[in-house]
Every structure is written in structure tokens, then in C-alpha cells.
N, CA, C and O of each residue as an XYZ file, in Angstrom:
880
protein
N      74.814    115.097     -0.097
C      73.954    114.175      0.639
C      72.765    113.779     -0.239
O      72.315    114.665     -0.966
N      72.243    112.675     -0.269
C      71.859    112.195     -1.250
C      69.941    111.511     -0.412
O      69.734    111.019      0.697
N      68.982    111.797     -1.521
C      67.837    111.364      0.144
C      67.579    110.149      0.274
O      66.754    109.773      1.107
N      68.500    108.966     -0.848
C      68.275    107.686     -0.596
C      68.985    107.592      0.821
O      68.656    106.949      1.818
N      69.674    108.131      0.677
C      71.030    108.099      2.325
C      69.782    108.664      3.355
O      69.626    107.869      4.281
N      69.244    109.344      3.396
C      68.656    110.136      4.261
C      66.960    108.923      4.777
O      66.494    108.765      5.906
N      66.551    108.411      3.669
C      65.404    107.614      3.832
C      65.919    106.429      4.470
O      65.294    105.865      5.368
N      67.037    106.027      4.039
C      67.409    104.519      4.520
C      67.719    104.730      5.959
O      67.511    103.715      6.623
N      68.185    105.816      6.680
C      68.596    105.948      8.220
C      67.156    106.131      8.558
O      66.847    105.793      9.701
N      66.397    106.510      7.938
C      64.967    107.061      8.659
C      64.240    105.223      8.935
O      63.969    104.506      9.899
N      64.194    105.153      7.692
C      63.816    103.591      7.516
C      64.132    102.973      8.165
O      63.239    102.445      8.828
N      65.519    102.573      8.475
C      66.449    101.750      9.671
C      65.882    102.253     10.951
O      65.510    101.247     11.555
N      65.668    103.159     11.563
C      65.633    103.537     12.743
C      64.326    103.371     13.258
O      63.938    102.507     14.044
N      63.600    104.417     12.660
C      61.660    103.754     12.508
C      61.134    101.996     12.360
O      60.052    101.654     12.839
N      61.908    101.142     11.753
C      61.805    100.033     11.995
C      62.026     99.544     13.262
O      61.353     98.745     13.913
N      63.045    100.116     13.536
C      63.774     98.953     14.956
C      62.759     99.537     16.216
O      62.450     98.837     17.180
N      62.359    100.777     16.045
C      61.593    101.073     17.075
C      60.280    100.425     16.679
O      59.666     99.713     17.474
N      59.855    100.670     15.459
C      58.771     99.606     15.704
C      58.283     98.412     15.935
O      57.137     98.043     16.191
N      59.600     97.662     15.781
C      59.814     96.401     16.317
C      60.299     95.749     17.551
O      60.347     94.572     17.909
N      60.685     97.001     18.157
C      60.845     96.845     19.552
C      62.496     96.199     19.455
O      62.863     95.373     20.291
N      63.145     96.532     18.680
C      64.569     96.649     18.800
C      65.088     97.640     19.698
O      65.834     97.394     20.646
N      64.516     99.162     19.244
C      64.837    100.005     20.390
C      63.535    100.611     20.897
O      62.785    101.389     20.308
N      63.422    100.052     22.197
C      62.257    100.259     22.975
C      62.309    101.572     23.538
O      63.239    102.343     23.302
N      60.962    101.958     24.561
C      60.520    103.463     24.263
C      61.393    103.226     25.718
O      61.459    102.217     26.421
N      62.227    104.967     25.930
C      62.767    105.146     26.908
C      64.575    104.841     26.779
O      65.432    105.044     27.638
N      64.766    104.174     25.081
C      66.052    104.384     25.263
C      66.617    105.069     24.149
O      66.076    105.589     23.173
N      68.065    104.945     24.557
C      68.763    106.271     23.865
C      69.000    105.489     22.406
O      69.495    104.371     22.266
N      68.502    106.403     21.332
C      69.543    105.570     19.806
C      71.088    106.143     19.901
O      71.756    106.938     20.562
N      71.183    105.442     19.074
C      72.505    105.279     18.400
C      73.371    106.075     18.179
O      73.739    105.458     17.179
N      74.007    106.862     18.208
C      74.676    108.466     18.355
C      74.846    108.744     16.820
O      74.990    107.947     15.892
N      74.781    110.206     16.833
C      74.740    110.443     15.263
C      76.052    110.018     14.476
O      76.165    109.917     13.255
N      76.920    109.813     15.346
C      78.774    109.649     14.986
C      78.079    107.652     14.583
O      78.085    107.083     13.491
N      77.698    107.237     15.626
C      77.660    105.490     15.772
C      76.728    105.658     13.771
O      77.514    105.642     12.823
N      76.087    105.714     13.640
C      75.224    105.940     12.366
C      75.291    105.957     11.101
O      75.020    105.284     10.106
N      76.038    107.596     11.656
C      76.752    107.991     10.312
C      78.103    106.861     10.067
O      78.296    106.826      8.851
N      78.824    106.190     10.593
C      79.297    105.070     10.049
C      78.735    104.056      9.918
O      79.339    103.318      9.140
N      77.746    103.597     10.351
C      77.057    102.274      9.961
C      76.676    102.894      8.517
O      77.088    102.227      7.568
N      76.073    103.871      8.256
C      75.823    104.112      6.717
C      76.546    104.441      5.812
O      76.349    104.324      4.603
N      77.651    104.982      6.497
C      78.863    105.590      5.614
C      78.185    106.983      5.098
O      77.968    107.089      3.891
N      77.914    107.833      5.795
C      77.342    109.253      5.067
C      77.580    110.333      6.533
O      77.639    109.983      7.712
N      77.679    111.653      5.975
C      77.997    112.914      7.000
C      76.544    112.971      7.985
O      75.337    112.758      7.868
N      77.422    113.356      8.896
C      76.185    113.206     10.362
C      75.219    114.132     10.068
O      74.184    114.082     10.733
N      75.377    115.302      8.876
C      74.215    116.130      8.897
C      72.830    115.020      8.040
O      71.618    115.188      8.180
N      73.536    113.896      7.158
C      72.485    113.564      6.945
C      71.966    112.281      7.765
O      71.272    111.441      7.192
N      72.292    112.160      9.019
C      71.367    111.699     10.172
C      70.635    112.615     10.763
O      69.501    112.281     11.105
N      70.927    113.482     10.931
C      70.138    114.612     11.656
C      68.890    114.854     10.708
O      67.829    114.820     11.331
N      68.762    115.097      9.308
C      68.325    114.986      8.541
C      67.346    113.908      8.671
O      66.175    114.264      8.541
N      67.610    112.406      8.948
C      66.620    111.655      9.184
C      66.124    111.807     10.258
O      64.930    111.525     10.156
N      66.432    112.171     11.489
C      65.936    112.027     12.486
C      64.902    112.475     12.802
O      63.971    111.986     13.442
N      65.138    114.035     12.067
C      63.623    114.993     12.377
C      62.710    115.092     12.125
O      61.970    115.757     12.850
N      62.178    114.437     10.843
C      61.004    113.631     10.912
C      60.165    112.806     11.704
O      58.934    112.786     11.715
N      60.970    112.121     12.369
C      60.387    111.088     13.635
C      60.548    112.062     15.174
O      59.977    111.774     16.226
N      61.364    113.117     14.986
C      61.039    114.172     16.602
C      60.096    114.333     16.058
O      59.106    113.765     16.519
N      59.964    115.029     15.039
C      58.620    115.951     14.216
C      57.298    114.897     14.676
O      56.454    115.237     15.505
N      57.302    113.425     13.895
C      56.438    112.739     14.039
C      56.030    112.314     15.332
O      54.892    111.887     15.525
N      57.220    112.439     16.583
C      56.426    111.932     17.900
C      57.178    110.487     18.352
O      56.995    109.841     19.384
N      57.888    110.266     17.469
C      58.734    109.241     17.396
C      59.613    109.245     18.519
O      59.412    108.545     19.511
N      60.800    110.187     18.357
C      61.728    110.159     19.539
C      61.466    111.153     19.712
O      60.568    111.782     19.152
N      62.639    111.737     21.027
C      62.851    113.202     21.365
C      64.309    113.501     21.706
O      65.140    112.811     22.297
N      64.398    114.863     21.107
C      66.058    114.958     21.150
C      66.503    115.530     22.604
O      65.692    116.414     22.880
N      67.454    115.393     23.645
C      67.674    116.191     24.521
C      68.884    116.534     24.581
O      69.755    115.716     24.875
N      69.153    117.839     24.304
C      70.969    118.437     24.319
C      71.773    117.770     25.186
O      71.523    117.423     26.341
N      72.696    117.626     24.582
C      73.637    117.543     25.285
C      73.568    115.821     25.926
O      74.617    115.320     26.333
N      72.648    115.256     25.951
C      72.441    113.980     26.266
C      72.007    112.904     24.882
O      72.443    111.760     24.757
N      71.160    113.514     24.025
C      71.279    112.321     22.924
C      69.694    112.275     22.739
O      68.837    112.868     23.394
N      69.566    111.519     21.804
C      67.922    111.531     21.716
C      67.599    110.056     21.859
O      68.312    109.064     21.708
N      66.004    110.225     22.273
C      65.380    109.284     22.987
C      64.254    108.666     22.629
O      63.336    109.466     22.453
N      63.916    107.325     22.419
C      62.666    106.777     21.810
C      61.787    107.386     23.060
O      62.112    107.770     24.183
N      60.558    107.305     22.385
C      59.193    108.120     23.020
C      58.056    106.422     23.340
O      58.233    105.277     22.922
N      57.232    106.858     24.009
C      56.417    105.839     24.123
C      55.168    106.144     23.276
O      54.842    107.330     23.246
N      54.214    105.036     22.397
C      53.569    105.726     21.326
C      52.541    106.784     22.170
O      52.269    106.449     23.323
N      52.019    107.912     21.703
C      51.216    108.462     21.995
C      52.003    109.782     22.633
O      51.564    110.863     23.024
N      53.001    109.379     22.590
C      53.415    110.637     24.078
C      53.898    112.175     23.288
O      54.320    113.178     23.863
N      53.750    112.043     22.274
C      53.988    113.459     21.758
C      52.779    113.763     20.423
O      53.092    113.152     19.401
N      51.989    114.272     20.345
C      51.538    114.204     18.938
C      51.554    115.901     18.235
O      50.419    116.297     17.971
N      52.259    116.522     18.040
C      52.677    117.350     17.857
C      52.296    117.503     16.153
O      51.564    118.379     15.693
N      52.994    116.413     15.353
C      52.824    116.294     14.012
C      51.564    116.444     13.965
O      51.594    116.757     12.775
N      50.380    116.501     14.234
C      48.750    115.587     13.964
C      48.642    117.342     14.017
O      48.357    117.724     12.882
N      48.760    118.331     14.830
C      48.275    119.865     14.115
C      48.162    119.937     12.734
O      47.170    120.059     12.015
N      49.670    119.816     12.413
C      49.208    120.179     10.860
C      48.469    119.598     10.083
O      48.076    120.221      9.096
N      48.107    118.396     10.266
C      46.838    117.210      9.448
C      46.114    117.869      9.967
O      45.858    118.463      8.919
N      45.093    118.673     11.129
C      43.895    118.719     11.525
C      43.717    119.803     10.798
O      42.718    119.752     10.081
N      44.712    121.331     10.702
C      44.166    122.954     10.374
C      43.665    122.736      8.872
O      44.240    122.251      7.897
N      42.667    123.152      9.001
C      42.038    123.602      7.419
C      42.652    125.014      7.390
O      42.089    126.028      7.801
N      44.008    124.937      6.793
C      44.644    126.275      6.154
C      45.182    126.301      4.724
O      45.709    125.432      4.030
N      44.906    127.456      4.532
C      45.042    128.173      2.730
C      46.488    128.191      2.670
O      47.097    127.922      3.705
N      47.347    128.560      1.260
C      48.623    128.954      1.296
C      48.926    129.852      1.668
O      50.107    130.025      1.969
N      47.550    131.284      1.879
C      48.017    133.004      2.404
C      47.825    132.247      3.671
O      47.955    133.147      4.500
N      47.640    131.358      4.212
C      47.217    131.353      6.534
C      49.038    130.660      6.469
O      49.867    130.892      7.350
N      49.288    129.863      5.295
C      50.982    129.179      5.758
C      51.766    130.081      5.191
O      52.888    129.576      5.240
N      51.844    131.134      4.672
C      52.744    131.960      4.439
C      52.664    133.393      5.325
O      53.346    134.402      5.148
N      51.742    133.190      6.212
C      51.733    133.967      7.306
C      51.988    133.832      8.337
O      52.148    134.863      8.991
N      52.217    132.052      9.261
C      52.790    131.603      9.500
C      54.315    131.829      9.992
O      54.999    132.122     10.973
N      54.378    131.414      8.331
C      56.115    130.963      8.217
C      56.526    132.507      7.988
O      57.731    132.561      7.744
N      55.953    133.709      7.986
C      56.396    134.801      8.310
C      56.634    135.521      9.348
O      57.348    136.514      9.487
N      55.746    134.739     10.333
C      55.979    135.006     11.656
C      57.327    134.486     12.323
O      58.050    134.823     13.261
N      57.273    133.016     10.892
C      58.463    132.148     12.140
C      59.921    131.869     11.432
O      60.903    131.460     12.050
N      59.891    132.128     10.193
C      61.307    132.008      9.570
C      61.999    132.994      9.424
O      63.185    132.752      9.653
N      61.731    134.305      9.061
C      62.686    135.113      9.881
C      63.712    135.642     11.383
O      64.604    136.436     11.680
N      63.077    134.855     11.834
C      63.893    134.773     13.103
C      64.572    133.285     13.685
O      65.106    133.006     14.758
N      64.303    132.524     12.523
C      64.996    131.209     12.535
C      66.026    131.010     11.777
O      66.965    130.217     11.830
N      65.612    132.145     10.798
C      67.403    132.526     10.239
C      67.776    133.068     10.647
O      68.997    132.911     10.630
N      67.228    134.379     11.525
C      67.995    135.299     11.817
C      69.540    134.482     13.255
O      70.674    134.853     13.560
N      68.563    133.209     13.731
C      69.634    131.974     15.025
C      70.152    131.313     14.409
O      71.195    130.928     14.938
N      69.928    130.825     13.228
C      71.021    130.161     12.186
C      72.319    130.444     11.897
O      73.382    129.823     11.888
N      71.708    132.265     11.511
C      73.115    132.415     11.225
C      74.026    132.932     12.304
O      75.090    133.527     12.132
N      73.460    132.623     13.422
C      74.822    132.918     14.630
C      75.171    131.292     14.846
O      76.349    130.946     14.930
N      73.911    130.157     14.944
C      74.525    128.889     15.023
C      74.856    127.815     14.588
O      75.016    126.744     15.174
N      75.017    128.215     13.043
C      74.932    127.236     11.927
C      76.729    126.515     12.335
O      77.810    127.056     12.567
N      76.229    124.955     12.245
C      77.738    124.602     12.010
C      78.207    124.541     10.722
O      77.415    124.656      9.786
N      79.426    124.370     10.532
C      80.248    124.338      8.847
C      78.927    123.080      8.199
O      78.192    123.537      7.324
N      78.728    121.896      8.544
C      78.131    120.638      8.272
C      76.418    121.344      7.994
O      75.728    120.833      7.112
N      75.973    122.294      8.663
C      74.671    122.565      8.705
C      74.470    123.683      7.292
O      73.476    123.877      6.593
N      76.081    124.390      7.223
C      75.638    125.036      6.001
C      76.428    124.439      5.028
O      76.656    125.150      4.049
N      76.936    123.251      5.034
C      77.121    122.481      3.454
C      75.693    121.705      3.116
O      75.348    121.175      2.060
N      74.852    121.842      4.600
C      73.321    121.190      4.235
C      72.449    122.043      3.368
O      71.777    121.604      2.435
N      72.514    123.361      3.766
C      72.004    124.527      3.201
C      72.372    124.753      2.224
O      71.437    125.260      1.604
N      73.515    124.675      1.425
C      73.754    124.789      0.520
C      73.531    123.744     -0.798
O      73.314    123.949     -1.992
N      73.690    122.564     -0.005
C      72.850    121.076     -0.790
C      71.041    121.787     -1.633
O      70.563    121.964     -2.753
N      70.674    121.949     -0.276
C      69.350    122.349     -0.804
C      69.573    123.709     -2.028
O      69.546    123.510     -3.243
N      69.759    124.891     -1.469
C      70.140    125.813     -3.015
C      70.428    125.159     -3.402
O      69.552    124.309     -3.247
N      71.803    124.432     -4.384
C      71.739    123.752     -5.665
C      70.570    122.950     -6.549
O      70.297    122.784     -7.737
N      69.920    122.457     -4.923
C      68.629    121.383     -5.584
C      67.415    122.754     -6.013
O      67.000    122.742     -7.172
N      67.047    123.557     -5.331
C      66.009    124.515     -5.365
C      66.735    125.064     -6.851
O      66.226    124.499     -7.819
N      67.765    125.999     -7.191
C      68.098    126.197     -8.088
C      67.827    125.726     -9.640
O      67.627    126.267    -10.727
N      67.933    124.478     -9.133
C      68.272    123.333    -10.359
C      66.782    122.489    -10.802
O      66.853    121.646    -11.696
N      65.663    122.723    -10.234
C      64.382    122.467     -9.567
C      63.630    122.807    -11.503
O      63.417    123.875    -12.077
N      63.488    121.767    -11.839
C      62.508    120.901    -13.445
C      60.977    122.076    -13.480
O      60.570    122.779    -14.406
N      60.485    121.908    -12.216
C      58.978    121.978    -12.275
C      58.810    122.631    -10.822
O      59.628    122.845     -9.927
N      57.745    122.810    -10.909
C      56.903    123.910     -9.364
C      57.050    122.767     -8.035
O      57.566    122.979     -6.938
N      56.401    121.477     -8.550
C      56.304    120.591     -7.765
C      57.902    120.302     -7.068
O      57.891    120.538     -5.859
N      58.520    120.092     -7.309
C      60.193    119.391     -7.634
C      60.366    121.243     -6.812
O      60.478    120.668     -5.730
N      60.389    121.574     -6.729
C      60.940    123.116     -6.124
C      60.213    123.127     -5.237
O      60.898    122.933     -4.233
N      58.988    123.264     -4.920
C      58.130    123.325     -3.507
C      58.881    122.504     -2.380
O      59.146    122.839     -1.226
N      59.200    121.075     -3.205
C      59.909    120.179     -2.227
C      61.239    120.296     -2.005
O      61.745    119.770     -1.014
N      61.857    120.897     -2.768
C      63.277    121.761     -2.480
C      63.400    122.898     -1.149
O      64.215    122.966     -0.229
N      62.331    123.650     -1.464
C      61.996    125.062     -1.287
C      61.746    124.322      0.597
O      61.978    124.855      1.683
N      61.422    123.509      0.396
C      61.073    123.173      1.984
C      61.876    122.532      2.581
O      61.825    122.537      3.811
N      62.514    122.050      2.144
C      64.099    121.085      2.754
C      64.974    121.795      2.781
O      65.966    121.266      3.283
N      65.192    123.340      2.305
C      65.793    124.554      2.528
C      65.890    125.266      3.702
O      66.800    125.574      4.472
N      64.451    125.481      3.611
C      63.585    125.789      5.409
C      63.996    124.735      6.604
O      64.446    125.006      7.718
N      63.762    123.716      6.149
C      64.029    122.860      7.434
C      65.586    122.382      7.803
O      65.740    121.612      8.752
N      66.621    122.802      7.118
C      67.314    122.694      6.648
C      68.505    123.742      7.526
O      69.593    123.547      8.069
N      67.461    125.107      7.271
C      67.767    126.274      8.277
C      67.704    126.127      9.453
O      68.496    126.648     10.238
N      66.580    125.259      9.835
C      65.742    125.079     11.224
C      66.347    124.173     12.006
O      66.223    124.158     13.230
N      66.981    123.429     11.397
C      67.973    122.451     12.493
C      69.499    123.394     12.159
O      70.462    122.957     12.789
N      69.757    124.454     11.369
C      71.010    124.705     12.092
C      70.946    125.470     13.232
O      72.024    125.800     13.727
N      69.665    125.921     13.898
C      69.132    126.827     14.788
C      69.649    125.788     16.660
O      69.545    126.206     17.813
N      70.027    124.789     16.280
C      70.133    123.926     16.820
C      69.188    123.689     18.204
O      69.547    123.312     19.320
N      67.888    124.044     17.724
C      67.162    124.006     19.245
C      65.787    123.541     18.434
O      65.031    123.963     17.559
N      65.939    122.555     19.181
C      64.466    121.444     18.843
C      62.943    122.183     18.463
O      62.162    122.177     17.512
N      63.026    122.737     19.649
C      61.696    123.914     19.551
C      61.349    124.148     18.151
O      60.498    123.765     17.348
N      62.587    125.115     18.196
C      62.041    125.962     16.360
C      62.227    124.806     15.160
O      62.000    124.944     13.958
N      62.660    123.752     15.797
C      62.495    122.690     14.617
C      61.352    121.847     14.053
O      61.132    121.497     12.894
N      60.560    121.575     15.397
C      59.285    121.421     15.551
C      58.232    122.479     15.143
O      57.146    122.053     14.753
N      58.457    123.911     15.196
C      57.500    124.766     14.892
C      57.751    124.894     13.143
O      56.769    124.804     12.406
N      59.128    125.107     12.569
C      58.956    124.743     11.343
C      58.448    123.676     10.553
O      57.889    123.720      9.457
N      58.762    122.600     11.363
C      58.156    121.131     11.022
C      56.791    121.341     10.757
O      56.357    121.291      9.606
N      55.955    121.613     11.909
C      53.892    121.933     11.241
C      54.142    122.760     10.144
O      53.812    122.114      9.149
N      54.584    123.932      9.799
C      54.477    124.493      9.017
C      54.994    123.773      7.549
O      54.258    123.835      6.564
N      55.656    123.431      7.518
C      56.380    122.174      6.415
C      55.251    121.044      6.405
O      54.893    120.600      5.314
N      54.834    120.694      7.266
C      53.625    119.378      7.001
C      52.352    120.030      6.515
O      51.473    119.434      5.894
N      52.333    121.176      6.816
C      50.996    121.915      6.022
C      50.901    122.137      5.152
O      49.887    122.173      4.456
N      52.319    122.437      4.839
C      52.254    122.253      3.517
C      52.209    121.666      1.727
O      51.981    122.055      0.581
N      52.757    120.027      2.825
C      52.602    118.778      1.972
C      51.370    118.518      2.480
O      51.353    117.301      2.662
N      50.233    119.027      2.841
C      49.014    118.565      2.818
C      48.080    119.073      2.160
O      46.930    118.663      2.008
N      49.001    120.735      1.434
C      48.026    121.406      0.972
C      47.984    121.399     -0.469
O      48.851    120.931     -1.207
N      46.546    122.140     -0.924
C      46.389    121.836     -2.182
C      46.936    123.440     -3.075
O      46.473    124.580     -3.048
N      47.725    123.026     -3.568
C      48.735    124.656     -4.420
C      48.289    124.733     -5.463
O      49.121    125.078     -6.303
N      47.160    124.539     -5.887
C      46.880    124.671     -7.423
C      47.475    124.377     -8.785
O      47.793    123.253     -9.172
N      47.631    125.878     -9.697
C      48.596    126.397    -10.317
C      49.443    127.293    -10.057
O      50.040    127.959    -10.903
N      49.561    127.380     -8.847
C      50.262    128.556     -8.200
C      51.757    128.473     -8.652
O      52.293    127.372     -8.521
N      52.728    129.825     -9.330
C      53.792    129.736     -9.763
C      54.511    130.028     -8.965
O      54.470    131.252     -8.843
N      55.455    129.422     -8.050
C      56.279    129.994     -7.178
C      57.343    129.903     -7.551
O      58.035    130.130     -6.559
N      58.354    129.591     -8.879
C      59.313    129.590     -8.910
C      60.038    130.670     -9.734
O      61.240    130.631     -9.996
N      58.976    131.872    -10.207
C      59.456    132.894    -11.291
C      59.171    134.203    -10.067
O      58.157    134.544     -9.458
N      60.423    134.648    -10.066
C      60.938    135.867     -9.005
C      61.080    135.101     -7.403
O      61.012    135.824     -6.409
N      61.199    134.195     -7.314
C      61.967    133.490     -6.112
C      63.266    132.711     -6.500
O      63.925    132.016     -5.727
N      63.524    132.934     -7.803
C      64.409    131.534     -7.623
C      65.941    131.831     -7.152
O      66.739    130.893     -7.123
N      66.270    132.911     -6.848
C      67.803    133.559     -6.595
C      67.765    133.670     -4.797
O      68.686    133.553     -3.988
N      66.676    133.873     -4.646
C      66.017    134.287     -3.213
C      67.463    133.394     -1.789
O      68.056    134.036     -0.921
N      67.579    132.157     -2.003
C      67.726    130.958     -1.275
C      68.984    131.665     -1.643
O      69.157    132.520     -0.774
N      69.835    131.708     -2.422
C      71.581    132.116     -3.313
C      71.556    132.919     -2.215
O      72.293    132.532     -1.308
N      70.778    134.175     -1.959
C      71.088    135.384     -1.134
C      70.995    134.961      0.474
O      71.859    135.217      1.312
N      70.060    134.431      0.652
C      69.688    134.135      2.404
C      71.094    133.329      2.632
O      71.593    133.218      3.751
N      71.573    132.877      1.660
C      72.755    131.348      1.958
C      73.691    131.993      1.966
O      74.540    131.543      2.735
N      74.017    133.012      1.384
C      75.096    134.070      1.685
C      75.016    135.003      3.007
O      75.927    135.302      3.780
N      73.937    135.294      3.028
C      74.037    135.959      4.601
C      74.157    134.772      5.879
O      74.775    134.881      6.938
N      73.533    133.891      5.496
C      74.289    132.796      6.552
C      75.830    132.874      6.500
O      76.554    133.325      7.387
N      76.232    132.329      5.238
C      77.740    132.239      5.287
C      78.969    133.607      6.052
O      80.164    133.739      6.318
N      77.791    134.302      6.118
C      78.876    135.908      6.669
C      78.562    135.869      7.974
O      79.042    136.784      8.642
N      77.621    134.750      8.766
C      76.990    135.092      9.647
C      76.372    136.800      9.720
O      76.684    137.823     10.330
N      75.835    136.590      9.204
C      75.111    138.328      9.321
C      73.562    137.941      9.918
O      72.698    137.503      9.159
N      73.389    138.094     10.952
C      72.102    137.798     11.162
C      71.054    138.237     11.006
O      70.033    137.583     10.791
N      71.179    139.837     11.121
C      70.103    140.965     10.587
C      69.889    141.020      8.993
O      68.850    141.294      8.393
N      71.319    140.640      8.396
C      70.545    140.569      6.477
C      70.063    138.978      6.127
O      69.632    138.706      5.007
N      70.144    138.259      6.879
C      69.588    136.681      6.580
C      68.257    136.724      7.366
O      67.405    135.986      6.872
N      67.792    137.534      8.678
C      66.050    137.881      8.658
C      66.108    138.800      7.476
O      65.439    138.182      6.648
N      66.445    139.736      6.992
C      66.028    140.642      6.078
C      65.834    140.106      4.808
O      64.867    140.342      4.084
N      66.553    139.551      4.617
C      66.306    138.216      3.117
C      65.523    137.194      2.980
O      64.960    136.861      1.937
N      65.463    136.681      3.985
C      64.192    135.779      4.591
C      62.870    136.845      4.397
O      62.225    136.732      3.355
N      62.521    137.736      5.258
C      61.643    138.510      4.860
C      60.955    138.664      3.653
O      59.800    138.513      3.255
N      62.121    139.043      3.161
C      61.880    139.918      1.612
C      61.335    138.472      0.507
O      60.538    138.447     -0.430
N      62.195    137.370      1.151
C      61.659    135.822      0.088
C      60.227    136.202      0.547
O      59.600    137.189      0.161
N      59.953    135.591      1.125
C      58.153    135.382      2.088
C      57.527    136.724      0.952
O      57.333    136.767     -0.262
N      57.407    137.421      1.749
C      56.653    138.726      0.946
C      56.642    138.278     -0.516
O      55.499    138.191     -0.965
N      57.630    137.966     -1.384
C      56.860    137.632     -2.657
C      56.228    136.132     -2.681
O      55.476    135.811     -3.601
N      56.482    135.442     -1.886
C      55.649    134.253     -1.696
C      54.252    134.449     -1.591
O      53.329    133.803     -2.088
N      54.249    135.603     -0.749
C      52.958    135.888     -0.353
C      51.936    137.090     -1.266
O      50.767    137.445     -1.113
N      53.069    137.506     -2.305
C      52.339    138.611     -3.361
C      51.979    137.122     -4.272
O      50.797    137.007     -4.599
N      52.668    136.307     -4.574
C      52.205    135.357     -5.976
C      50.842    134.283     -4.950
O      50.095    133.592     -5.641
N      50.649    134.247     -3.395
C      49.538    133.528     -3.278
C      48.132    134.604     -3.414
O      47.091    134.376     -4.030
N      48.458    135.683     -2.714
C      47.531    136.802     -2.652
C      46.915    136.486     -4.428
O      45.978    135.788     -4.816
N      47.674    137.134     -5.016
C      47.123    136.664     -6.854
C      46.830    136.174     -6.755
O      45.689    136.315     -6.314
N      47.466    134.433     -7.045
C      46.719    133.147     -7.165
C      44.969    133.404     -6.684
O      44.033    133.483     -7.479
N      44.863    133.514     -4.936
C      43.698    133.430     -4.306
C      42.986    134.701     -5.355
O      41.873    134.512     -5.845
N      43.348    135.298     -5.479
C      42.484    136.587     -6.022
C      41.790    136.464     -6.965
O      40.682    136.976     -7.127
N      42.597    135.498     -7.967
C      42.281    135.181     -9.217
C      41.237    134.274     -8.941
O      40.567    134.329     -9.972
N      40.699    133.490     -8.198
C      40.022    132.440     -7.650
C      38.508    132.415     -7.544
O      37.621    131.663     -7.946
N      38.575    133.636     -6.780
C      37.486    134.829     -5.828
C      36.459    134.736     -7.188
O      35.408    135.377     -7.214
């Protein structure tokens, strides 16, 4: 899946609602109707979509389809723009909340949700620079968070993911003793093992959070 594929459904869809093609209160386009108008796998509609639940845009409802919003009616995204938080307050966070978002992954990941997961490892893997991996490293996470298939925890990863494209990372090295991290969690998905994919999840975070602890320390 490719993120020109992924921007252009976002693009397409965010337009028409803003133009009042699809007005607030109705249903879009089904992820099946989509994914052939673009010619690409429905995980990477889902992929576009969650940005705009995230943003307040639409809202997804099981089992029925998701739904344009009227402006104002969700602002959910605007937390993470307001918190004045450090990288140790978002890696404490996302310690509270990604271990147990893998740990529902890996009982509800579909086949499509972990060829998504696995898209991302190759990209995180394969990742030039810190920058180019941060943004890997988070499309990994969110990545996890919609195979959880429940909006909720998609949205709660979502602030945490926007906090973190807001924040300022310094020189902080996060890619020396994490970079195998994602290989292992993606394997305990694949076994469905749910107790070693929180336990791997865990164990990533904790050195996330030994290389910010430094960083900040060094600072002081």
C-alpha cells in the first residue's frame, strides 16, 4: 500500500464533504464501493479514513458504515494541539495505552490488518533517518489500533500520534536498540499470542522511554 493511494482517498473524500457533495448526516461510500473506485486494498481506505474520524470529520458506526459529522460536532483531534507535553508525558501515555491495544489486536487483527502491519515493519525497518522512522514508527501504532477494530482505541491512539507530530524531538535517537522491536510485536500478532504482543509492546516503550529519560537528562 502505497501513501499516495492512501492521501488521494483522504483527499477525495475530505473534498466532497467540504463541498457539500456529501453532506453532514450521510453515509460515505463503503470501503468495498472505494477501494474500487481507486483500485487499492480496503485496508488502505480504512487507512484514509481515520484521520478524518480522528479529525472530527466523520464517524464510524459498526456494523452500519460511517457517517459525515456536522462541523463542530466532534473535536476530539484539538486535545492533542492544546497539551503542552514532553516526549517522557507521550511515552507515558502510550504506555498506558498500547499495550493493551496490542494485546486486542492480536485476538482481532484481520489477515488485511496484518499485511498493514507488516507494510509498516518493512517501512520502519528500512527507515534513512530518525525523522523518516518516527513517521514509520507511528503508522505502525496506528496501524495496530485499527486492527483493534473499535473506534475508541483508535481515537485514543490517534491524540497520542498527533502529539506527537506536534512535538519538538530534538536530537533524540530512537532508532539504535528499537529497530527489531516492531519484527517481534509483528510476530506475536501473527501467532495471535496476546499476552507476548502486550509483553513486546511493553518492553518497545520502556526503551523508548530509557533513550527520552537521557535525552531530557542530558538537557537539565
Amino acid at each position: 500500500m502505497k501513501n499516495n493511494q492512501v492521501t488521494a482517498i483522504r483527499d477525495y473524500v475530505r473534498k466532497a464533504i467540504e463541498s457539500g457533495e456529501f453532506p453532514a448526516g450521510e453515509k460515505l461510500p463503503t470501503e468495498r464501493e472505494l477501494a474500487a473506485r481507486f483500485d487499492v486494498p480496503r485496508s488502505a481506505v480504512r487507512s484514509a479514513i481515520v484521520p478524518l474520524e480522528i479529525g472530527g470529520m466523520v464517524k464510524r458506526e459498526v456494523g452500519r458504515g460511517t457517517y459525515v459529522l456536522a462541523p463542530g460536532a466532534d473535536k476530539v483531534s484539538d486535545v492533542a494541539e492544546e497539551v503542552d507535553a514532553s516526549p517522557s508525558d507521550l511515552i507515558e501515555a502510550a504506555l498506558s495505552c498500547y499495550p493493551y491495544v496490542c494485546e486486542v489486536a492480536a485476538m482481532k487483527a484481520t489477515r488485511a490488518d496484518l499485511r498493514e502491519i507488516e507494510e509498516c515493519v518493512r517501512k520502519v525497518e528500512g527507515a534513512r533517518d530518525n525523522e523518516e522512522y518516527r513517521r514509520h514508527d507511528a503508522d505502525f501504532h496506528m496501524a495496530i489500533a485499527r486492527a483493534t477494530q473499535n473506534p475508541l482505541l483508535v481515537e485514543l491512539c490517534g491524540i497520542i500520534d498527533r502529539a506527537g507530530e506536534n512535538m519538538h524531538w530534538g536530537d533524540l535517537e530512537l532508532i539504535e536498540g528499537d529497530f527489531y522491536d516492531h519484527g517481534l510485536i509483528f510476530e506475536a500478532l501473527m501467532k495471535r499470542n496476546a499476552g507476548l504482543a502486550r509483553t513486546r509492546m511493553e518492553a518497545h516503550l520502556a526503551g523508548a522511554r530509557v533513550a527520552v529519560n537521557t535525552e531530557e537528562g542530558a538537557d537539565d
